[in-house]
C-alpha positions in Angstrom: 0.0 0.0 0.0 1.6 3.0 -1.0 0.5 7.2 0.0 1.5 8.5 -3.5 2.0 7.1 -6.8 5.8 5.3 -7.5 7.3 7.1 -10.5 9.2 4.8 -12.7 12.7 7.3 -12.7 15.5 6.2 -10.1 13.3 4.2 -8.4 16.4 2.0 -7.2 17.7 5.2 -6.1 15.0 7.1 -4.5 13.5 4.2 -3.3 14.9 4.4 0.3 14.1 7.9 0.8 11.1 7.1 -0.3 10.3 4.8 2.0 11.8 6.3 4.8 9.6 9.0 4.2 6.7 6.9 4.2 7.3 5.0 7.5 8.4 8.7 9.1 5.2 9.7 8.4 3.5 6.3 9.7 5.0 6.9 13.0 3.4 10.2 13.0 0.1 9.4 12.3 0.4 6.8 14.8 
């Protein structure tokens, strides 16, 4: 389940960021 759309550029690259975004923001909402 993702917030917002993956792009398909640097995913490989961006992906972590992405992700660490994504659970930074979990642990907020919690």
């Amino acid at each position: 389940m993702f917030l917002a759309p993956l792009e398909n550029h640097t995913v490989s690259q961006g992906r972590d960021v992405f992700f660490t975004c994504v659970v930074n923001h979990l642990q907020t909402y919690k």
